[in-house]
PDB file with SEQRES, HELIX, SHEET and CRYST1 records, atoms N, CA, C and O in Angstrom:
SEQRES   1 A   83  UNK UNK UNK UNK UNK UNK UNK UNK UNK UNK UNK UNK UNK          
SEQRES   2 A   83  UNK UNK UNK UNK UNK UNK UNK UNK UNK UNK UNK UNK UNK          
SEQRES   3 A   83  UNK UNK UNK UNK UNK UNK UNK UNK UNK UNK UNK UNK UNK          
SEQRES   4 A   83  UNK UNK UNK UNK UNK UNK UNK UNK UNK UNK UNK UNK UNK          
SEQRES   5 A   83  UNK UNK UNK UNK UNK UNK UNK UNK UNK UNK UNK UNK UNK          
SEQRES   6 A   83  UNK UNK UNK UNK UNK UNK UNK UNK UNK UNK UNK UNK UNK          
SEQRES   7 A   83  UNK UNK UNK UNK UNK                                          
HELIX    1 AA1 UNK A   17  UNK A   29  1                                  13    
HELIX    2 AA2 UNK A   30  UNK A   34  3                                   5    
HELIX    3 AA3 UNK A   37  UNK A   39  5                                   3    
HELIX    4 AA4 UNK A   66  UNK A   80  1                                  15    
SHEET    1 AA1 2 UNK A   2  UNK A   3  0                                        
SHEET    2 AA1 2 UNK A  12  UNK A  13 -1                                        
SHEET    1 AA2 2 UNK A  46  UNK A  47  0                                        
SHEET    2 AA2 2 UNK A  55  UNK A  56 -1                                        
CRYST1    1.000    1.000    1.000  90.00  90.00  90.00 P 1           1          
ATOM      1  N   UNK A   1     -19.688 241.346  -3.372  1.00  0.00           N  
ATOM      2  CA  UNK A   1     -19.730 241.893  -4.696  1.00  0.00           C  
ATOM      3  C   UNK A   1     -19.264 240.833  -5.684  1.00  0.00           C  
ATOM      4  O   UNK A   1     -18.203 240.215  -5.595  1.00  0.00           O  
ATOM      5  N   UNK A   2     -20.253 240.686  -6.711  1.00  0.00           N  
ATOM      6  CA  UNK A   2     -19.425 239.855  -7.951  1.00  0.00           C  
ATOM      7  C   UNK A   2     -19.188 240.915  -9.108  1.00  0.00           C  
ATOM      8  O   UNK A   2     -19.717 242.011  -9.291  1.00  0.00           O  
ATOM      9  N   UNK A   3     -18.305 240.292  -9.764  1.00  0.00           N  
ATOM     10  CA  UNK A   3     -17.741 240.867 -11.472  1.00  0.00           C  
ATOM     11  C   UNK A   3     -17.880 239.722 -12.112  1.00  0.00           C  
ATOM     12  O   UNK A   3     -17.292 238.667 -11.872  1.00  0.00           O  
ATOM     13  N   UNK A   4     -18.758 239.964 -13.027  1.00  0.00           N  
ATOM     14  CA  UNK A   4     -19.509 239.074 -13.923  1.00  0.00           C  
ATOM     15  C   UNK A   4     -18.510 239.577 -15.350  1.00  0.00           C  
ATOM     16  O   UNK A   4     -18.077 240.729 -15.327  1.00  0.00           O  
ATOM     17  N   UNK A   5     -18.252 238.887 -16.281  1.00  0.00           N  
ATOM     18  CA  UNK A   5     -18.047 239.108 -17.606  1.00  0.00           C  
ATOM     19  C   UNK A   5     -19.321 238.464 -18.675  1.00  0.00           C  
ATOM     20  O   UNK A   5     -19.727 237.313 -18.833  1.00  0.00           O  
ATOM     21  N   UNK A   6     -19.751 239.877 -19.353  1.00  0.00           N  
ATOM     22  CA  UNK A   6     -20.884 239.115 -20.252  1.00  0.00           C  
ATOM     23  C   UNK A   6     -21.227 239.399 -21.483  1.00  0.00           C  
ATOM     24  O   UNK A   6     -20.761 240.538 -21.451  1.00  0.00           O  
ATOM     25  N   UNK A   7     -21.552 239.333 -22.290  1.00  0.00           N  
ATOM     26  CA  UNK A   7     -21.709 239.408 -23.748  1.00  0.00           C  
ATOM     27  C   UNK A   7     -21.848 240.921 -24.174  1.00  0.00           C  
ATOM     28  O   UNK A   7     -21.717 241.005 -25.395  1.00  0.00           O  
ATOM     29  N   UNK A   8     -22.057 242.077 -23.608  1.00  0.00           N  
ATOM     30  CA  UNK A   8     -22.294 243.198 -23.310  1.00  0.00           C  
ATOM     31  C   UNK A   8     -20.746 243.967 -22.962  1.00  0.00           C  
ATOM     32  O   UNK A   8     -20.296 244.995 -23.468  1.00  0.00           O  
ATOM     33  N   UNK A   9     -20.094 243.025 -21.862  1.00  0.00           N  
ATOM     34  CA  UNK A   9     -19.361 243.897 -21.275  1.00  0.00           C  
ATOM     35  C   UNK A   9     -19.061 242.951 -19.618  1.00  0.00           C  
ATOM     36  O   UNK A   9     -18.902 241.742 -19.444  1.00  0.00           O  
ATOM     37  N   UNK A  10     -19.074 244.006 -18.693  1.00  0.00           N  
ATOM     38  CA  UNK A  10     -18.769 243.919 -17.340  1.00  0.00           C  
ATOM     39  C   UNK A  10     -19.939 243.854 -16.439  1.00  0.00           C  
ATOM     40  O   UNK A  10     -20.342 245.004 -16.268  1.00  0.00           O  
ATOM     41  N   UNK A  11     -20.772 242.856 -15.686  1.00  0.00           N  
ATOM     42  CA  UNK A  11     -21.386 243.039 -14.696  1.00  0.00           C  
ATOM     43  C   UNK A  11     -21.114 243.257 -13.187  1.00  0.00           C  
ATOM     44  O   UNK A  11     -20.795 242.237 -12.577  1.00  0.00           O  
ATOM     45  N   UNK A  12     -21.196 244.624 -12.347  1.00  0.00           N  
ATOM     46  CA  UNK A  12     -21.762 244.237 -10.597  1.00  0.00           C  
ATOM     47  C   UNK A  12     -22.987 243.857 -10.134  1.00  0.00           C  
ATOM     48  O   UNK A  12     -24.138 244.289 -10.195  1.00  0.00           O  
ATOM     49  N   UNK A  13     -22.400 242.899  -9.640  1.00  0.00           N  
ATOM     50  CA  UNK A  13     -24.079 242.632  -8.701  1.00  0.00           C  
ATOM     51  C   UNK A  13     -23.318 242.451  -7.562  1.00  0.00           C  
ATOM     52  O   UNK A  13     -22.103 242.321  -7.409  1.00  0.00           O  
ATOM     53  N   UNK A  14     -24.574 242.470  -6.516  1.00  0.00           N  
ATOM     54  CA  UNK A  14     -24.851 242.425  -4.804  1.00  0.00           C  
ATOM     55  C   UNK A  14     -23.765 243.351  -4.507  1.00  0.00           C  
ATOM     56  O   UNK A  14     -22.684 242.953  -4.074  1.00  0.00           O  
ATOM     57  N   UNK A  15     -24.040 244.625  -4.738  1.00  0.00           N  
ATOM     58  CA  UNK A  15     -23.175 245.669  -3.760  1.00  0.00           C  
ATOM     59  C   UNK A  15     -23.969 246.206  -2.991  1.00  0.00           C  
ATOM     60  O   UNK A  15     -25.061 246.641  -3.354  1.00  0.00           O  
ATOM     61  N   UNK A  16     -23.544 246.251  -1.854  1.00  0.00           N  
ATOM     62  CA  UNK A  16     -24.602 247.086  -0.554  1.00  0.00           C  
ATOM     63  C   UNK A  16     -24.749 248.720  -0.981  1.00  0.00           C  
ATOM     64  O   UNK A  16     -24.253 249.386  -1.890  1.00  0.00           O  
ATOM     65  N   UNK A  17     -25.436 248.949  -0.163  1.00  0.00           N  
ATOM     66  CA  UNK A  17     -25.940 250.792  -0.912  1.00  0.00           C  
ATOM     67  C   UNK A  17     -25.103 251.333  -0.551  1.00  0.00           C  
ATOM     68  O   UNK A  17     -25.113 252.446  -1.077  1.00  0.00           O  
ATOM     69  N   UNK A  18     -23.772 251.139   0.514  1.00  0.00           N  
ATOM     70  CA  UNK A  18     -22.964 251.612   1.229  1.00  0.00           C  
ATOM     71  C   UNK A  18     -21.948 252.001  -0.160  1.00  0.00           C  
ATOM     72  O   UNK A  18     -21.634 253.139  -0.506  1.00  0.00           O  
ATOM     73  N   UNK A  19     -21.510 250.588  -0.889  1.00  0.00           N  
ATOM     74  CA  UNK A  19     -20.718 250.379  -1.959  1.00  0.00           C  
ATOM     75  C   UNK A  19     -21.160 251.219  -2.826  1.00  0.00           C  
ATOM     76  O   UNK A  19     -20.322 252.031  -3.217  1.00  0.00           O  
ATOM     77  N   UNK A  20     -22.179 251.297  -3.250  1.00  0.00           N  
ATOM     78  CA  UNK A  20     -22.887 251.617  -4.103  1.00  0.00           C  
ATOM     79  C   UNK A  20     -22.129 253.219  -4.052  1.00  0.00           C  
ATOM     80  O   UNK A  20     -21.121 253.637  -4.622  1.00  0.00           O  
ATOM     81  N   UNK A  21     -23.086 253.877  -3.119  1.00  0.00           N  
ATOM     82  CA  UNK A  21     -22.616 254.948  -2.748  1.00  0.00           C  
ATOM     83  C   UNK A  21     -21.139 256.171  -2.623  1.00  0.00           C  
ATOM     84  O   UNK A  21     -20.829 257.328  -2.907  1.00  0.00           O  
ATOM     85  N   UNK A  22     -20.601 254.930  -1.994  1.00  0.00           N  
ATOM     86  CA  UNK A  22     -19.061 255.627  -2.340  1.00  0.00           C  
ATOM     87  C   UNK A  22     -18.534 255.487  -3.839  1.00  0.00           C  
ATOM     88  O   UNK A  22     -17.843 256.402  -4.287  1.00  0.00           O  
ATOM     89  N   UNK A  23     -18.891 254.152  -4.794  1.00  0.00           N  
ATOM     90  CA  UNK A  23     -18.146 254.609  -5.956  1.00  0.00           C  
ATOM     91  C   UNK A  23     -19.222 255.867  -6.740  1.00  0.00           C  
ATOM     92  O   UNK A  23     -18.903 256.606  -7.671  1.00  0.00           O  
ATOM     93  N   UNK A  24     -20.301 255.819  -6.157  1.00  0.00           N  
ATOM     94  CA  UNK A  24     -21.153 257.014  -7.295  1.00  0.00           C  
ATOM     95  C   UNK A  24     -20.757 258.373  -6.711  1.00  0.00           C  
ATOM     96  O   UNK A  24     -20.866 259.388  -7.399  1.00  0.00           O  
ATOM     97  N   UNK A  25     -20.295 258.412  -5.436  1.00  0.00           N  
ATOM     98  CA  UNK A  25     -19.973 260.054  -4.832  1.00  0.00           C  
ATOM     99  C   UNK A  25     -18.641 260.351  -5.099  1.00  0.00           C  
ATOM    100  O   UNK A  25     -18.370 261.551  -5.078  1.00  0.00           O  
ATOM    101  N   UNK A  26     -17.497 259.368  -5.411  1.00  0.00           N  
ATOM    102  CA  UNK A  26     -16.304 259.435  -6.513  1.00  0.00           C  
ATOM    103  C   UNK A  26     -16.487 260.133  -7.576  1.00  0.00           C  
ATOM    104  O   UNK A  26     -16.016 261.221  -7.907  1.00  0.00           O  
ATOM    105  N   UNK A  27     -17.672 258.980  -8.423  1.00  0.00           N  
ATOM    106  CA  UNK A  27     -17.480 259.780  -9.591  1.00  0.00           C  
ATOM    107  C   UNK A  27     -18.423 260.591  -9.703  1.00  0.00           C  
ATOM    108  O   UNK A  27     -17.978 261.445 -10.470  1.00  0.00           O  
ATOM    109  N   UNK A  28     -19.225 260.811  -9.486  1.00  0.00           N  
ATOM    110  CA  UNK A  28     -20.066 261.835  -9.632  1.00  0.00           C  
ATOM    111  C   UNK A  28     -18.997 263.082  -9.359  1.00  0.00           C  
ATOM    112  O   UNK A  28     -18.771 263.953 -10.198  1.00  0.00           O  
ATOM    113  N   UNK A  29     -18.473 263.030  -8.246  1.00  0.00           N  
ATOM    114  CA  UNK A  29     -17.443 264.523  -7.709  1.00  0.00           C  
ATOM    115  C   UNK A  29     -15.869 264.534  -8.910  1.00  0.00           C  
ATOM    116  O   UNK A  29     -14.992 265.392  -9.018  1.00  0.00           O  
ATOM    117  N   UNK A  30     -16.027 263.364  -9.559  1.00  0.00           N  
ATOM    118  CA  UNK A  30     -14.646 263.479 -10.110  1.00  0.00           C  
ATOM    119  C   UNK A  30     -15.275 264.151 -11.686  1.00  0.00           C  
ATOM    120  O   UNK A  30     -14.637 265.016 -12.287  1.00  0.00           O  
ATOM    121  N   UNK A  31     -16.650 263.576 -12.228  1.00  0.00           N  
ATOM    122  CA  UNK A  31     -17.235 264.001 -13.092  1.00  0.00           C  
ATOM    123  C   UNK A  31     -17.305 265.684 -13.314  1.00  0.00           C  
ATOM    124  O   UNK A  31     -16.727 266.412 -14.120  1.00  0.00           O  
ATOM    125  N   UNK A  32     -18.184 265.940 -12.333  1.00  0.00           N  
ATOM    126  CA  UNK A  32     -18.244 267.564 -11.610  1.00  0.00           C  
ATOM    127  C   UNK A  32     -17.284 268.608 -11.791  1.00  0.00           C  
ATOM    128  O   UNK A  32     -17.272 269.689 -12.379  1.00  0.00           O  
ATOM    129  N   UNK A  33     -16.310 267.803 -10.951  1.00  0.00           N  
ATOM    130  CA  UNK A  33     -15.241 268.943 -10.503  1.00  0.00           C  
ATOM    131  C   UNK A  33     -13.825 268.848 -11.344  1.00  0.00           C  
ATOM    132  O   UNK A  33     -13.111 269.803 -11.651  1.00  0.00           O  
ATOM    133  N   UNK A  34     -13.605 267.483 -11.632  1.00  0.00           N  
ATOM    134  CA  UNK A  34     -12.147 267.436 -11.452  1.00  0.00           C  
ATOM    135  C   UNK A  34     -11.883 267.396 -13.205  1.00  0.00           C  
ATOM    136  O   UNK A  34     -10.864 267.931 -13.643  1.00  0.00           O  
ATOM    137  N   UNK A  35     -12.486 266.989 -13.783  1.00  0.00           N  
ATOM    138  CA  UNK A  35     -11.831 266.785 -14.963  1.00  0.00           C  
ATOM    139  C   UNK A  35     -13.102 268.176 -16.174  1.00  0.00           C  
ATOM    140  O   UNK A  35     -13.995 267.927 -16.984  1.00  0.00           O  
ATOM    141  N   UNK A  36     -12.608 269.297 -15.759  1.00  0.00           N  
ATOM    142  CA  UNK A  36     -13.060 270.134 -16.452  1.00  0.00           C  
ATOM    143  C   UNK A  36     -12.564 270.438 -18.062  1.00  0.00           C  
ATOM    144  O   UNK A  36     -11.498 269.919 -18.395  1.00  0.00           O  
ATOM    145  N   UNK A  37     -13.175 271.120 -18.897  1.00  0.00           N  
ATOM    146  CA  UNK A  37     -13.061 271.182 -20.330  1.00  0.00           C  
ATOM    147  C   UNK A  37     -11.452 271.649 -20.683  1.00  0.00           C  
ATOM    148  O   UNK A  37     -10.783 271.302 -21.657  1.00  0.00           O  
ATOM    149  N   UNK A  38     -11.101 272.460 -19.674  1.00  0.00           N  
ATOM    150  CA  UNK A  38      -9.489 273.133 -19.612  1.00  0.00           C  
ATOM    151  C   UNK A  38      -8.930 272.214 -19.057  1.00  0.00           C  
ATOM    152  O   UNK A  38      -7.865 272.702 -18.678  1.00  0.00           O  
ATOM    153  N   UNK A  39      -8.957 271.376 -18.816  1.00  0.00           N  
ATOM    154  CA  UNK A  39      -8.181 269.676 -18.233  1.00  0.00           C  
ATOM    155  C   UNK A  39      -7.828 269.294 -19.530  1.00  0.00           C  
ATOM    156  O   UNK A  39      -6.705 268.837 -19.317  1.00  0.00           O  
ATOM    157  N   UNK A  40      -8.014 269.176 -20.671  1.00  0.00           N  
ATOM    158  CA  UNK A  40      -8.245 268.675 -21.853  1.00  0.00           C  
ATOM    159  C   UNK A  40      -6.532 268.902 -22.441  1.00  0.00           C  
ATOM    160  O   UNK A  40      -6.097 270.020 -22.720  1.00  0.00           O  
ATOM    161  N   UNK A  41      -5.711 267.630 -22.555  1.00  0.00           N  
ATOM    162  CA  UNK A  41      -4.478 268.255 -23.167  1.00  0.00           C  
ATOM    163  C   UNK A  41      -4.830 268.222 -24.597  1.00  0.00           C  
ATOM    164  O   UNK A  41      -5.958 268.014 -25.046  1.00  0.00           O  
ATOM    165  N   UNK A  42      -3.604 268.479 -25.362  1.00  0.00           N  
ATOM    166  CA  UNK A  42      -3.377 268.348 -26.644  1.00  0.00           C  
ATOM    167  C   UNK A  42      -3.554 266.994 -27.393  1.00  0.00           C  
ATOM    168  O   UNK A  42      -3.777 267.012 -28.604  1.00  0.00           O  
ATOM    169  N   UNK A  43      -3.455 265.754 -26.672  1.00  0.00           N  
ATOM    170  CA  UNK A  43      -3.626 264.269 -27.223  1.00  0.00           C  
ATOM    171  C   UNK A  43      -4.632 263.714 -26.789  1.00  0.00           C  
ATOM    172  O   UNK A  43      -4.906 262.514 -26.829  1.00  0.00           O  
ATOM    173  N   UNK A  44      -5.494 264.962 -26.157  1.00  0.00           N  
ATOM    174  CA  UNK A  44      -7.143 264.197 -26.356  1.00  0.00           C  
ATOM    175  C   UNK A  44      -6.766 263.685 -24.480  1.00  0.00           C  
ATOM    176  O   UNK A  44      -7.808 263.334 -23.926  1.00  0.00           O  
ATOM    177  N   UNK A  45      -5.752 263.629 -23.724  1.00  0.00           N  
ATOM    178  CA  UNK A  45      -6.613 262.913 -22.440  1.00  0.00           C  
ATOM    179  C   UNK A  45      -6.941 264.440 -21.396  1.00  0.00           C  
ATOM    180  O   UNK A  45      -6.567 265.595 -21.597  1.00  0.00           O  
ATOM    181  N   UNK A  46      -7.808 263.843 -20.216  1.00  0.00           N  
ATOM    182  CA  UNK A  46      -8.218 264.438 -19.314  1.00  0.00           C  
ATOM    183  C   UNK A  46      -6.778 264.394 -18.208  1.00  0.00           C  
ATOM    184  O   UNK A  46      -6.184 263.365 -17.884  1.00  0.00           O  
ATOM    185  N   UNK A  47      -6.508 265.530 -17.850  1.00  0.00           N  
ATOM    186  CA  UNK A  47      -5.270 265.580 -16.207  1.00  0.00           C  
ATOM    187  C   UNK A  47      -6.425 266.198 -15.507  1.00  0.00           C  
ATOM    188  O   UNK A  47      -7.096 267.114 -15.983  1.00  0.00           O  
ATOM    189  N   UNK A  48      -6.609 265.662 -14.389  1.00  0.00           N  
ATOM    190  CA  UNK A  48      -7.440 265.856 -13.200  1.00  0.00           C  
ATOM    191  C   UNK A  48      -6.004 267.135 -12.587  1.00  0.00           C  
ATOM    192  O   UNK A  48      -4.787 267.319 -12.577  1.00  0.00           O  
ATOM    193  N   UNK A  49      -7.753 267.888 -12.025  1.00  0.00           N  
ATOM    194  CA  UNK A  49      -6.871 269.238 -11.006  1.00  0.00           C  
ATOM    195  C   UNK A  49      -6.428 268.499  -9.615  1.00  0.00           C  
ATOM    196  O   UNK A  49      -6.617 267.415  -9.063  1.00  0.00           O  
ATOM    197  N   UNK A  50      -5.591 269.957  -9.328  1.00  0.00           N  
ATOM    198  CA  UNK A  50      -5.385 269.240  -7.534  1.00  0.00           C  
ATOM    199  C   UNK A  50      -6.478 268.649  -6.513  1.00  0.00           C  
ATOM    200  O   UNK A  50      -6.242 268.381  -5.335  1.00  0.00           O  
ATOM    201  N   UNK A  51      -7.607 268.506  -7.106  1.00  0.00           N  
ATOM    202  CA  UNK A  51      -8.505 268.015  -5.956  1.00  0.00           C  
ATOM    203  C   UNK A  51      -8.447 266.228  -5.803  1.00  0.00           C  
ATOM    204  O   UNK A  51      -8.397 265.525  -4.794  1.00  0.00           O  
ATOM    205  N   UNK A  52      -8.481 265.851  -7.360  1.00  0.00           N  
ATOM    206  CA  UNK A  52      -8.274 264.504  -8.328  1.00  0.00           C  
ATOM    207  C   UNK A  52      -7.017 263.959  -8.995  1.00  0.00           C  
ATOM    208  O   UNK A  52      -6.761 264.276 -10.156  1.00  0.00           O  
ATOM    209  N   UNK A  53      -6.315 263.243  -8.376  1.00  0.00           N  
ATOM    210  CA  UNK A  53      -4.862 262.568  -9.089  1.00  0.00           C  
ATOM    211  C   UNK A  53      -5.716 261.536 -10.020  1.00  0.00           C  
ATOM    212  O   UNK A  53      -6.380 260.595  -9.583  1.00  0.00           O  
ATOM    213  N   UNK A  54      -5.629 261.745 -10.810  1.00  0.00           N  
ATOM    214  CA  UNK A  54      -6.138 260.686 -12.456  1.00  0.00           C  
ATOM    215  C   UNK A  54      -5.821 261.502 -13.617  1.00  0.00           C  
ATOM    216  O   UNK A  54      -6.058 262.692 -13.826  1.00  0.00           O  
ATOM    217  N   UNK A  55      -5.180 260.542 -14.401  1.00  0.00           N  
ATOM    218  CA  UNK A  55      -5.665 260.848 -15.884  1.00  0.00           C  
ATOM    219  C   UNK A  55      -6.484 259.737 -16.482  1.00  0.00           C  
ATOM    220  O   UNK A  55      -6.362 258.545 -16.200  1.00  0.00           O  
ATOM    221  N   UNK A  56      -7.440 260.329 -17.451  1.00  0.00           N  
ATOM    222  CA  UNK A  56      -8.221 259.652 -18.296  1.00  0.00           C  
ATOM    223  C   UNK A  56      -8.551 259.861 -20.048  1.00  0.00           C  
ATOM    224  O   UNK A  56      -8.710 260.999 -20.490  1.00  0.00           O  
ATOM    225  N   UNK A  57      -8.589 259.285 -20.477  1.00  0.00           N  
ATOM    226  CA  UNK A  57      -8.626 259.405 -22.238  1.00  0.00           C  
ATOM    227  C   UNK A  57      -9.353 259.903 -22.202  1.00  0.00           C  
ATOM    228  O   UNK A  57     -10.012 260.145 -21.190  1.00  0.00           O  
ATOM    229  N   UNK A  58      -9.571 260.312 -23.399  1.00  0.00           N  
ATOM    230  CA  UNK A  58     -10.694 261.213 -23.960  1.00  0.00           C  
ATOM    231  C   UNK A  58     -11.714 260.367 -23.933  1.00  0.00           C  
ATOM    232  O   UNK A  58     -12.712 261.072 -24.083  1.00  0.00           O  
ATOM    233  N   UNK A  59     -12.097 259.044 -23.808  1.00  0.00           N  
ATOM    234  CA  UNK A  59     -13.083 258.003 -23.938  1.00  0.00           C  
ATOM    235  C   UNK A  59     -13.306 257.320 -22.759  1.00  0.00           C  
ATOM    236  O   UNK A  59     -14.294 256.587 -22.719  1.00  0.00           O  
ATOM    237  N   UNK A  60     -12.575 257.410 -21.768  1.00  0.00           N  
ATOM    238  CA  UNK A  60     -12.803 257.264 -20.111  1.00  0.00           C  
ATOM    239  C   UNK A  60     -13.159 258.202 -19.465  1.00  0.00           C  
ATOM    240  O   UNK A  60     -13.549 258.098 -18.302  1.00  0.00           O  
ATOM    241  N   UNK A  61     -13.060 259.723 -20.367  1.00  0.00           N  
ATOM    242  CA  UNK A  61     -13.734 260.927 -19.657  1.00  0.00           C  
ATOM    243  C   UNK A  61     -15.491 261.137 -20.083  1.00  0.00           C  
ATOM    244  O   UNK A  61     -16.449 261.661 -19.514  1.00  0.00           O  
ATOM    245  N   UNK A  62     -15.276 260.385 -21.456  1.00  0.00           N  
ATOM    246  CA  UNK A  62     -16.966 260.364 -21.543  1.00  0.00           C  
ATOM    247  C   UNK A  62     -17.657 259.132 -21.097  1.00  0.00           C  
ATOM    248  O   UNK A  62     -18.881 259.044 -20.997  1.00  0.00           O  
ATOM    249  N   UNK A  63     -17.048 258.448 -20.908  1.00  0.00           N  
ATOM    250  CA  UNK A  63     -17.585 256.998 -20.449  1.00  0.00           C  
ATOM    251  C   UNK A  63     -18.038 257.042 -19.064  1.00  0.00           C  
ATOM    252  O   UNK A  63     -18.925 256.264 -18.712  1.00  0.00           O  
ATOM    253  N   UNK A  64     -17.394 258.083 -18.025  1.00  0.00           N  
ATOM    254  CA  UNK A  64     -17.670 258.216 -16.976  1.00  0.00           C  
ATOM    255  C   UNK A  64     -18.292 259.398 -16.438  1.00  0.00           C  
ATOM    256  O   UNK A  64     -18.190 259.661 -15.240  1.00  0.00           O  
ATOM    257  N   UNK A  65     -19.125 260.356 -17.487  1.00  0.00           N  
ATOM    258  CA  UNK A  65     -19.929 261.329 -17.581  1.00  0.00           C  
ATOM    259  C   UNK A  65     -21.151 260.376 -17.982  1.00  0.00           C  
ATOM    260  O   UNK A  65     -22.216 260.329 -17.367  1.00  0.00           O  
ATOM    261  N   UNK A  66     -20.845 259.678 -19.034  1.00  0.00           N  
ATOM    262  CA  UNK A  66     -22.305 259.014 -19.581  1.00  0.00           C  
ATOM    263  C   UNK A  66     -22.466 257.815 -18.285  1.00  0.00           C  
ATOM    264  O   UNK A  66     -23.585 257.307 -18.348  1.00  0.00           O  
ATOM    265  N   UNK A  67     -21.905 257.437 -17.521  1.00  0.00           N  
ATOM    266  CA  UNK A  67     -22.094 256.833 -16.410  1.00  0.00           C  
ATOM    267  C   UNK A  67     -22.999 257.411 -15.440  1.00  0.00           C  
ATOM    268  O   UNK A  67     -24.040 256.860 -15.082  1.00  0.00           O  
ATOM    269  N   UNK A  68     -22.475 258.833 -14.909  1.00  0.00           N  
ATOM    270  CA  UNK A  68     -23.061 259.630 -13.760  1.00  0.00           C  
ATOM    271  C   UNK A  68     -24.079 259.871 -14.434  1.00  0.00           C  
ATOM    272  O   UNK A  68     -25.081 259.493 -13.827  1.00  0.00           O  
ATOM    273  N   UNK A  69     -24.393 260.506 -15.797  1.00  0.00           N  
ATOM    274  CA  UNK A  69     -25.835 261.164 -16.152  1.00  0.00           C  
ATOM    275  C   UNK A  69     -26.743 259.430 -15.591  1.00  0.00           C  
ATOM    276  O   UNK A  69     -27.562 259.401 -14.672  1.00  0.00           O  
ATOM    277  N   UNK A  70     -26.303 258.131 -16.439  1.00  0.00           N  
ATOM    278  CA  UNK A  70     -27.102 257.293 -16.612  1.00  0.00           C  
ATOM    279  C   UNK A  70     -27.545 257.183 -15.419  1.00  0.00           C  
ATOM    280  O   UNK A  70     -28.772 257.133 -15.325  1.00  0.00           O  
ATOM    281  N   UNK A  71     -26.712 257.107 -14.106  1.00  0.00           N  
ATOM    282  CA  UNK A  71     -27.189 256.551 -12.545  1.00  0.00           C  
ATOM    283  C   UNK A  71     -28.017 257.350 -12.401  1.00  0.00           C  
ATOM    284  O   UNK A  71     -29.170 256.945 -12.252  1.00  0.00           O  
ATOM    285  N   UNK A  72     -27.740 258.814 -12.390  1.00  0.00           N  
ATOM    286  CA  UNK A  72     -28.882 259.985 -11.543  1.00  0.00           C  
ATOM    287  C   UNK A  72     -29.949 259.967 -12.327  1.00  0.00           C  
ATOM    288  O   UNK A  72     -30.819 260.601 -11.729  1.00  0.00           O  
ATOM    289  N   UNK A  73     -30.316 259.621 -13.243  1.00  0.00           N  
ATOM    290  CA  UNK A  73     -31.576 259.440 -14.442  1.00  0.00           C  
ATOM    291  C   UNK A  73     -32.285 258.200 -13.899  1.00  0.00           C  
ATOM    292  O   UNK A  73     -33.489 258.251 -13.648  1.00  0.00           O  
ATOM    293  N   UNK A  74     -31.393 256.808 -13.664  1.00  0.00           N  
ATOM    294  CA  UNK A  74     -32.269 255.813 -12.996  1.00  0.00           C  
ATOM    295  C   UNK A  74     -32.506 256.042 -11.192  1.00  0.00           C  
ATOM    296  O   UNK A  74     -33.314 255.591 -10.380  1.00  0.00           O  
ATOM    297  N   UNK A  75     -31.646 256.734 -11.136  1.00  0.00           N  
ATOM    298  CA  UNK A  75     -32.151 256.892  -8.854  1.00  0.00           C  
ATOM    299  C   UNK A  75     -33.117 258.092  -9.485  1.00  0.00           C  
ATOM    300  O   UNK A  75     -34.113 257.875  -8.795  1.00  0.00           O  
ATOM    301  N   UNK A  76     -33.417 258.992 -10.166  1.00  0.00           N  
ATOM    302  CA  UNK A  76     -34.483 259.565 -10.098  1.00  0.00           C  
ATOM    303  C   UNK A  76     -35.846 258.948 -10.634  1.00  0.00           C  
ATOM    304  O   UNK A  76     -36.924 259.391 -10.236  1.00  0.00           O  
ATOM    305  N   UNK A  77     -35.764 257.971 -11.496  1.00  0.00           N  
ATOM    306  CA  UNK A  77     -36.726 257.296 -11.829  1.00  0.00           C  
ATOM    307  C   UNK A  77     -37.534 256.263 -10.504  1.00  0.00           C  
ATOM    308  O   UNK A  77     -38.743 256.071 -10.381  1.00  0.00           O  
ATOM    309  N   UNK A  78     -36.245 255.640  -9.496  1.00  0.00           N  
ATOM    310  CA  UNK A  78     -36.322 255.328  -8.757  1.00  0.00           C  
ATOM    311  C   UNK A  78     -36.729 256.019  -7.267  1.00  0.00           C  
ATOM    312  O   UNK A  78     -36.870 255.243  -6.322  1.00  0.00           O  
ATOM    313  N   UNK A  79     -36.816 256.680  -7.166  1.00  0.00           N  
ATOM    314  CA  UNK A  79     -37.445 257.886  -6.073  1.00  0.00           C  
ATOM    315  C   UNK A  79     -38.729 258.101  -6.632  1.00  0.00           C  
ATOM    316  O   UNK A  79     -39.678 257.839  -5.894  1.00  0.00           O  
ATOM    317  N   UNK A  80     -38.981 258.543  -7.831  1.00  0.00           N  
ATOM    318  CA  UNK A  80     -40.508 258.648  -8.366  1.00  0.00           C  
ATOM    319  C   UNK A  80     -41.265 257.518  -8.124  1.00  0.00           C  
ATOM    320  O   UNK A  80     -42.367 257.445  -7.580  1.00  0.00           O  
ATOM    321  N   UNK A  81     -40.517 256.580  -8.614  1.00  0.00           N  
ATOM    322  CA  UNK A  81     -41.636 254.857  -8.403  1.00  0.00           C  
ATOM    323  C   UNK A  81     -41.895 254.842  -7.349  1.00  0.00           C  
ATOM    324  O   UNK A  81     -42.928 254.208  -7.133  1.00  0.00           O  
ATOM    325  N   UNK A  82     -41.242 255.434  -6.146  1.00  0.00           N  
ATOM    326  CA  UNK A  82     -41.567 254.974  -4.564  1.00  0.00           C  
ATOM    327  C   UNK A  82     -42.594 255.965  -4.099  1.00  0.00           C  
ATOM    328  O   UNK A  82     -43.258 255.439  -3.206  1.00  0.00           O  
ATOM    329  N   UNK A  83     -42.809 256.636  -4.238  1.00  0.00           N  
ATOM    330  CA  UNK A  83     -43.909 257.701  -4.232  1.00  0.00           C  
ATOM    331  C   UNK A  83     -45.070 257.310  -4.408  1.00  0.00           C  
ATOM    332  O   UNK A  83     -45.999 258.117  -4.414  1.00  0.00           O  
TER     333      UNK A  83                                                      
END                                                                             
């Protein structure tokens, strides 16, 4: 795996599908489940339930929703192309 820094932001490249996989079934399940709308304190961050030990800002909780939508939008684009 590399971590690239680039004019944008943060790059991964060469992660095996294995890698791949476990950080998207993280968050995808932490997206889902753990940091629901009643998670929401008073100063704007996310407290994850007992399933999830994290807290996250109010801007790491959308950053990592607009993450999961973006992946499952491109692996579905990607399943169609192979067809």
């Amino acid at each position: 795996m590399k971590l690239e820094y680039t004019k944008k932001g943060f790059s991964l490249t060469d992660l095996t599908m294995d890698e791949i996989n476990a950080i998207i079934i993280v968050a995808i399940t932490a997206d889902e489940r753990c940091f629901l709308l009643e998670d929401k304190q008073a100063n704007g961050d996310y407290h994850s339930n007992e399933d999830f030990v994290c807290v996250l800002s109010g801007k790491q909780r959308k950053a990592l929703s607009i993450f999961c939508k973006s992946y499952l939008k491109q692996l579905d684009k990607m399943v169609v192309q192979k067809k």
